[in-house]
C-alpha positions as CSV (number, residue, x, y, z in Angstrom):
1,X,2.1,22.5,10.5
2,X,3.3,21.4,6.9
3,X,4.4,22.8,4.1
4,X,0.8,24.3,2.8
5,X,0.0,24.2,-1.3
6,X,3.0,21.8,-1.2
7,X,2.3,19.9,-4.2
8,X,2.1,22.7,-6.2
9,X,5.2,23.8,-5.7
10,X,8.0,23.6,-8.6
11,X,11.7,23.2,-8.6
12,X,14.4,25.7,-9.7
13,X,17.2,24.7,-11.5
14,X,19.7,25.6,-8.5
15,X,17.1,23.1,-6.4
16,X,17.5,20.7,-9.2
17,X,21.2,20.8,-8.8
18,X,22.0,20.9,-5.5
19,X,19.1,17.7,-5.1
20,X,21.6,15.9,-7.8
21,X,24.7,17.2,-5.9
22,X,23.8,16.7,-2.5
23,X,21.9,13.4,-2.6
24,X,22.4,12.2,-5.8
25,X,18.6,12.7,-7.0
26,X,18.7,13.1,-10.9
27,X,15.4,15.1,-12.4
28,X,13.8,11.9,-13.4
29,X,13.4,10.8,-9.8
30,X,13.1,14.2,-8.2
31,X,9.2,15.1,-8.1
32,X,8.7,11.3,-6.5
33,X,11.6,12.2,-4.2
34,X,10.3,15.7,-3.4
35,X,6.8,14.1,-2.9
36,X,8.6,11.4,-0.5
37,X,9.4,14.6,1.8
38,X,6.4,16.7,1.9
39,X,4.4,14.8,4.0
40,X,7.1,15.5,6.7
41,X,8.2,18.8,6.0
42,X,7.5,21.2,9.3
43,X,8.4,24.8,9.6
44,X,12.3,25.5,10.5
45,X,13.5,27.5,12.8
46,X,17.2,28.7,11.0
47,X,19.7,30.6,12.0
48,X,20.8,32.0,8.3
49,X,19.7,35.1,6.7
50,X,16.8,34.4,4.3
51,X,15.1,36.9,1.9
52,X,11.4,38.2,2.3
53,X,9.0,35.7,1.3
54,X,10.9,32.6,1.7
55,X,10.8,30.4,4.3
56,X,12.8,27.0,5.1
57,X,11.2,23.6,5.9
58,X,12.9,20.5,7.6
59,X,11.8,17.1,6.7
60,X,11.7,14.0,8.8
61,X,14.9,12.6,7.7
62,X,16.9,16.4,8.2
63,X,16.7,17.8,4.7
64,X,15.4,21.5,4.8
65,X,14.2,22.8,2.0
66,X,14.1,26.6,1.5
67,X,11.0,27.6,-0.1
68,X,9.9,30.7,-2.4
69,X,6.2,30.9,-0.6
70,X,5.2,33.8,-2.9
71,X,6.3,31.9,-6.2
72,X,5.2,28.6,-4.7
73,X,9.3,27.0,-6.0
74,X,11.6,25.2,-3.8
75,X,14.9,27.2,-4.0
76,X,17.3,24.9,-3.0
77,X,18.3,21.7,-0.2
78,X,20.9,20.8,1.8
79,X,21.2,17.7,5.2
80,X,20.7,20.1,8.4
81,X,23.0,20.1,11.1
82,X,22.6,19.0,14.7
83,X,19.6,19.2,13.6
84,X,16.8,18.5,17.2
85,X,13.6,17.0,16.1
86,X,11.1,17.0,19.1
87,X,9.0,14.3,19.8
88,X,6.3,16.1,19.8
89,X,6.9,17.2,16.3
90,X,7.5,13.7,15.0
91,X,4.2,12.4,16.3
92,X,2.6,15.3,15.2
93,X,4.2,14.5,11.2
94,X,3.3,11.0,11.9
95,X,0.1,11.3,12.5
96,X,-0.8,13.3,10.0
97,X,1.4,10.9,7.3
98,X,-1.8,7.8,9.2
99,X,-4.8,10.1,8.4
100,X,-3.6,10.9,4.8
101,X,-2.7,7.2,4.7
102,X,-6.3,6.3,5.8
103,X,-7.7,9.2,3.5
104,X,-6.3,7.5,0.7
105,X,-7.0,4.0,1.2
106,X,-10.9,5.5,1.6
107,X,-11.0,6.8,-1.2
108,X,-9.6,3.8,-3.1
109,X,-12.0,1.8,-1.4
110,X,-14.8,3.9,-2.6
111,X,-13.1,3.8,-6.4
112,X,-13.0,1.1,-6.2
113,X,-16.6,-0.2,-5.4
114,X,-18.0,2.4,-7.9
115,X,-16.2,0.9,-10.5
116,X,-17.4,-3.0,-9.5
117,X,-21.1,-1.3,-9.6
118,X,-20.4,-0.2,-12.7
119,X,-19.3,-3.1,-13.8
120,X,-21.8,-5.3,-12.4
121,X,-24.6,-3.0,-13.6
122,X,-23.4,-3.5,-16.9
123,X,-23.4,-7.3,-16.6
124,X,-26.7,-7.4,-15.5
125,X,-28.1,-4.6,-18.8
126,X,-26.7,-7.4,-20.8
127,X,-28.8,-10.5,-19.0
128,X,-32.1,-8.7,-18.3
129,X,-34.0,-10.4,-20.9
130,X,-32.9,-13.6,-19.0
131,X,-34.1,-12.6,-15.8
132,X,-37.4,-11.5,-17.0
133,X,-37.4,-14.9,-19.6
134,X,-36.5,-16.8,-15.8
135,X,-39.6,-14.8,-13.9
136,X,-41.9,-15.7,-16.5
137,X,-41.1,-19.4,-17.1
138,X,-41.0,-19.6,-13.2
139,X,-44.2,-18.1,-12.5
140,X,-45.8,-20.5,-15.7
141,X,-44.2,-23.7,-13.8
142,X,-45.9,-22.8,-10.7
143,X,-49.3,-22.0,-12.1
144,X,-49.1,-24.6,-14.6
145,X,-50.2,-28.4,-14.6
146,X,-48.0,-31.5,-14.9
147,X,-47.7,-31.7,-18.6
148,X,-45.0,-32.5,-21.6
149,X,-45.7,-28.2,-22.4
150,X,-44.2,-27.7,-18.7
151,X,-41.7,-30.0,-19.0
152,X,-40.5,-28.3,-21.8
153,X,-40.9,-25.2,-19.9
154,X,-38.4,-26.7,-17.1
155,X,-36.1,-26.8,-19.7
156,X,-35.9,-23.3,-21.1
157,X,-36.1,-22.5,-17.4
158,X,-32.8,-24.5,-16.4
159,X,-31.4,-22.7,-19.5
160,X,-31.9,-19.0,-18.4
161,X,-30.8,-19.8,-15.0
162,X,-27.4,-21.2,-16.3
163,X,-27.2,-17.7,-17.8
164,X,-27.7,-15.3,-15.1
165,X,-25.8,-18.0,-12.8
166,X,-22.6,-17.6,-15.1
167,X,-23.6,-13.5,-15.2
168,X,-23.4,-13.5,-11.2
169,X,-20.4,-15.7,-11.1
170,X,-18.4,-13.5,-13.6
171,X,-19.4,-10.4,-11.1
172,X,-18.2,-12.5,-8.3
173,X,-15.0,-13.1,-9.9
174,X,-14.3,-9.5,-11.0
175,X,-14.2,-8.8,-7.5
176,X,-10.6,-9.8,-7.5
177,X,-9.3,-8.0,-10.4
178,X,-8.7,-5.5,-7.9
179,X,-5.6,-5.4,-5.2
180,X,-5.3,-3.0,-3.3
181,X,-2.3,-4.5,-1.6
């Protein structure tokens, strides 16, 4: 349907000048612009000679690109004339923009979460003498008769669970350094 191996294609200088001469696309924004196309670039149909090998593309917006498919370069691109998109061919490029779309938010999603586990597992490395100081004091207190020694224990108790409270409260805050927006 697409372009295939599109993004490794590279530009040749006439492509490079005809972008900045055609649509005013210096070379610091052309691989975003070029990028900006591909997802809409389908197979055209043209009426002008090409040479073996090379084949021209139309994006979404009318821009064909004429492409080197053995060298893997874009040649050079021009606005196509009374140029007929069919419907079918639009939702076709626009579905396939919603999958790669959903693809990539995925993907993000799953990044994302492997880095808060990371994170949090770290967090927690740092508190485990805490938690097993916590376990221990609890299971003392609950064993243990009403005495100043266990009231002392309380104490120390109260102390390792302000600890792995703040711990759990810094994971549940990192969860926002994060947008995704």
């Amino acid at each position: 349907m697409g372009l295939p191996y599109a993004h490794e294609y590279s530009c040749r200088d006439h492509f490079k000048e005809r972008a900045m001469e055609r649509f005013g696309v210096d070379e610091e924004q052309l691989k975003r612009w070029v990028n900006q196309h591909v997802p809409s670039l389908h197979h055209f149909d043209s009426s002008f000679d090409q040479r073996p090998d090379t084949e021209a593309y139309v994006a979404e917006d009318g821009i064909v690109f004429v492409c080197d498919l053995k060298n893997r370069e874009f040649i050079t691109c021009f606005q196509a004339v009374n140029l007929t998109v069919d419907e079918e061919q639009k939702e076709v490029c626009q579905d396939i923009h919603r999958e790669n779309v959903l693809a990539y938010k995925h993907s993000q999603s799953k990044l994302l979460n492997r880095y808060r586990l990371k994170e949090a597992k770290e967090l927690l490395a740092n508190i485990d003498e805490h938690v097993d100081r916590f376990y221990s004091l609890s299971q003392t207190l609950k064993k243990g008769a009403l005495s100043d020694r266990n009231y002392q224990h309380l104490e120390e108790l109260l102390n390792e669970f302000h600890v792995i409270k703040a711990a759990i409260r810094v994971i549940e805050n990192k969860k926002n350094d994060y947008h995704t927006d």
